[in-house]
C-alpha positions, 0 to 999 in steps of 0.5 A: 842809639839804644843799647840793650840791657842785659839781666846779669847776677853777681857772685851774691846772687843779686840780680840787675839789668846793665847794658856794659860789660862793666862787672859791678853789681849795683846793689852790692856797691849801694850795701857797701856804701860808707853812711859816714867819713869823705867817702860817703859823699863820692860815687861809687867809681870815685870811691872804689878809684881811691879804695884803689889806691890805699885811700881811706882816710883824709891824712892819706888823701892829703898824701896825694897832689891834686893832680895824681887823685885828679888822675884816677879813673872814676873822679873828675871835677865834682868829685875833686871839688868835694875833696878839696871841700872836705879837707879845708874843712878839716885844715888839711890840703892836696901835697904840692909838688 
């Protein structure tokens, strides 16, 4: 089933078609996208879950257990492989409980 897509603006005046009642304007979410740091390679609802929690750097991410980032809303396997990636990388890891 096809659902209809709806033009909408946002509070900056861009307009854009979306068929869900999801509020986030998608040209507002490409302008505030980080070029650089680990939240440049995540979604955007990856990102915005873990601005959500105070994340915004990989010391505070470290501060988590896989399973509470594994938790949030917007981040699934992918993205937590990518977490892990990034924070090897940088010779840090998820807290164990």
């Amino acid at each position: 089933m096809e659902q209809k897509q709806h033009l909408k603006t946002c509070l900056k005046g861009h307009q854009y078609y979306k068929s869900s009642d999801c509020p986030t304007c998608p040209i507002c979410e490409a302008e505030r996208k980080p070029t650089t740091g680990f939240l440049s390679l995540v979604s955007a609802p990856a990102r915005r879950a873990l601005e959500a929690q105070g994340i915004s750097n990989l010391k505070q991410l470290s501060e988590y257990s896989e399973k509470e980032i594994s938790s949030l809303h917007g981040i699934g396997p992918k993205v937590m492989s990518i977490l892990k990636g990034v924070l090897k990388e940088n010779n840090l890891h998820f807290k164990t409980n």
